[in-house]
C-alpha positions in Angstrom: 0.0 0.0 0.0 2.8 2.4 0.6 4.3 1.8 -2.4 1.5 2.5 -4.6 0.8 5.9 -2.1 4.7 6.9 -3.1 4.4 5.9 -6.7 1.0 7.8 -7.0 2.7 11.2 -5.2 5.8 11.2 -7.7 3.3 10.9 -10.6 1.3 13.7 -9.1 4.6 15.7 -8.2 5.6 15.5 -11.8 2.6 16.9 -13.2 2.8 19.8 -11.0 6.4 20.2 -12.3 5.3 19.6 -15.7 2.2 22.5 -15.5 4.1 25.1 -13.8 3.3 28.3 -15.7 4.8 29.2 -18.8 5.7 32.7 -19.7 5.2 35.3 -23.0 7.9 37.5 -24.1 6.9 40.3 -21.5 7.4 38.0 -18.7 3.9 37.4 -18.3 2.6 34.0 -16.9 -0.2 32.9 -20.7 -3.1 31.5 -19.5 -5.0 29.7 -22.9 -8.6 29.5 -23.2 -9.5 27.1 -26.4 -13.1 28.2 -26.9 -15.2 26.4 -29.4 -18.8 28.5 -28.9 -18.2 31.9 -28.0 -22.7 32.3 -27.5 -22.0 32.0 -23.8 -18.6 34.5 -23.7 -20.7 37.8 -22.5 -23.0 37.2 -19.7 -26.6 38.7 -20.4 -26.6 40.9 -17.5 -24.9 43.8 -16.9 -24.7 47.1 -14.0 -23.6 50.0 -16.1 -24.9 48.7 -19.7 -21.8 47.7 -20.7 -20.7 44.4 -21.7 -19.1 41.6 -19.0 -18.1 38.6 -19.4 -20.1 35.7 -18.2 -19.5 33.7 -14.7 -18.3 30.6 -16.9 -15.7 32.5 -18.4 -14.9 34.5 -14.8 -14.7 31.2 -13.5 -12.4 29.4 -15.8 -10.0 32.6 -15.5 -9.9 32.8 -11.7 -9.6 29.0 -11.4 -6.6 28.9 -14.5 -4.7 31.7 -11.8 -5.8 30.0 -8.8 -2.0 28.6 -8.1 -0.5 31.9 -9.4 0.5 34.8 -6.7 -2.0 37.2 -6.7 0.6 40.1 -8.2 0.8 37.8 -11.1 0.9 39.6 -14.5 -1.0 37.9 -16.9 -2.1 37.3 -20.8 -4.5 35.4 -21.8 -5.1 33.9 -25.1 -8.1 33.0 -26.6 -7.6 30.3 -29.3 -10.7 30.4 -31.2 -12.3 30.0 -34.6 -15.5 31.6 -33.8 -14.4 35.0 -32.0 -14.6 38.0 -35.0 -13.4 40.9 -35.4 -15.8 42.9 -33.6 -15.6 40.7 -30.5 -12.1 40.7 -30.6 -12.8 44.5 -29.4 -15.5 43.7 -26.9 -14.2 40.7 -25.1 -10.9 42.7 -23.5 -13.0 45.3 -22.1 -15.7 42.9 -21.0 -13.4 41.1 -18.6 -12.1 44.9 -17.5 -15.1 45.4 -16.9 -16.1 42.4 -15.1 -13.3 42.9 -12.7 -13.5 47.0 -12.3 -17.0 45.7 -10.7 -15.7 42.7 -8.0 -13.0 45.5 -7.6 -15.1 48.2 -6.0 -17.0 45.5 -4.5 -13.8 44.6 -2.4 -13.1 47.4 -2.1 -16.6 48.4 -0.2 -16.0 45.2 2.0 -12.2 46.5 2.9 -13.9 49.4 4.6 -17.0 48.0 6.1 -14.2 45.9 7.4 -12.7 48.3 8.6 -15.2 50.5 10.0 -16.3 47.4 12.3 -13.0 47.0 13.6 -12.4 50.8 14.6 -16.1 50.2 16.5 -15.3 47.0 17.8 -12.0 48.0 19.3 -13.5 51.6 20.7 -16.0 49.8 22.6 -13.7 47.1 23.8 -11.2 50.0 25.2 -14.0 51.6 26.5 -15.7 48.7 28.2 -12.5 48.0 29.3 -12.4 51.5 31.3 -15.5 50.5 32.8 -14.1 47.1 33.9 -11.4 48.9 35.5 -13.5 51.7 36.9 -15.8 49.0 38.4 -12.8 46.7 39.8 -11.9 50.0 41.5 -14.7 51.4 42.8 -17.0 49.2 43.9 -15.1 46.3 44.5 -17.1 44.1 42.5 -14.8 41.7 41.0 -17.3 39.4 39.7 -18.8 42.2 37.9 -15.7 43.1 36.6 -14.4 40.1 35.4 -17.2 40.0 33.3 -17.0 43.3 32.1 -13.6 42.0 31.6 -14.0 39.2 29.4 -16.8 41.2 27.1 -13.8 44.4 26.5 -11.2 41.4 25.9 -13.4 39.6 23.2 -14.3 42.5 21.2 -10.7 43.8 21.0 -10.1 40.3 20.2 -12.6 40.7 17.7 -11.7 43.5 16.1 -7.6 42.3 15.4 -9.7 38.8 13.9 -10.9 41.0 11.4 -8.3 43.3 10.4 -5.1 40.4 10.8 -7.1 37.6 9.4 -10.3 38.2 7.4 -9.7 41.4 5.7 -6.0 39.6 4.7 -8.5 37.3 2.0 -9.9 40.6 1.0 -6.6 42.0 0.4 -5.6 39.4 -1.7 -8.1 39.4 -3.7 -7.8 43.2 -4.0 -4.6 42.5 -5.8 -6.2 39.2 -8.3 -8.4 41.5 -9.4 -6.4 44.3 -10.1 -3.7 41.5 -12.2 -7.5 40.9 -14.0 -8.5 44.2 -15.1 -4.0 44.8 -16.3 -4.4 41.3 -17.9 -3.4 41.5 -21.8 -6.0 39.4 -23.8 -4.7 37.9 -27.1 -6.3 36.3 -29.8 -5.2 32.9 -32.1 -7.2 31.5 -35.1 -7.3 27.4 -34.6 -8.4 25.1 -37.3 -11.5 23.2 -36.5 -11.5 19.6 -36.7 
């Protein structure tokens, strides 16, 4: 059994060796999209009238850089038969477009994010003053303690959020902004 576990993790080592990115001339990891029906490339919805790409195509992007570092600079090439010229024109801003939107949407999140945190740790340093105040006082250390605890897990609260779940957002601040500087590139395939 562990035999067949360490033949089955070289195999699977070498295909991660053998798919690590390749590069165009501008140093730019190429991600290639073979597309065969383009009726599904733009989705039908859109916020500001203008053309975005679909969620199929969004997805197949984000999953292609998925392994990538989020600074990556990217092309991507479209190998296709069925993209004109005309759509040659629309697609690139499509995906800027679709991007430029989950952009400001992150961007909204980054400061609810960190609006909750300034409020979180405020009234943790304030209830903490109380805590402190009551300890004093009164004498109440039961009460206090309490008090304590609540001051201690909001200020715990608030670093959660700013450390660790606004670093996601961060991230993704910076996939997004490789998306919307991505250079999209177009190759004629013959059909088969």
């Amino acid at each position: 059994m562990n035999k067949r576990l360490k033949e089955t993790k070289q195999k699977a080592d070498n295909l991660v060796y053998q798919s690590l990115p390749k590069c165009d001339k501008d140093g730019r990891v190429v991600i290639n999209m073979m597309v065969k029906d383009d009726s599904d490339f733009l989705s039908v919805f859109s916020e500001n009238q203008t053309p975005v790409i679909s969620s199929s195509v969004a997805e197949f992007i984000e999953n292609s850089a998925h392994a990538l570092p989020p600074k990556s600079s990217m092309t991507l090439r479209i190998k296709s038969d069925c993209v004109d010229k005309e759509e040659r024109e629309i697609y690139p801003k499509a995906i800027k477009e679709y991007y430029s939107e989950k952009y400001v949407a992150n961007e909204k999140e980054l400061v609810r994010y960190k609006v909750t945190a300034l409020i979180l740790a405020i009234l943790g340093v304030l209830i903490l003053a109380v805590a402190i105040f009551i300890s004093e006082k009164f004498g109440a250390p039961l009460w206090s303690e309490v008090i304590d605890i609540v001051a201690w897990v909001l200020l715990w609260e608030a670093v959660d959020i700013m450390a660790f779940r606004s670093r996601n957002q961060r991230l993704l601040r910076w996939r997004y902004l490789a998306f919307i500087d991505m250079k999209v590139e177009f190759y004629n395939i013959k059909n088969k």
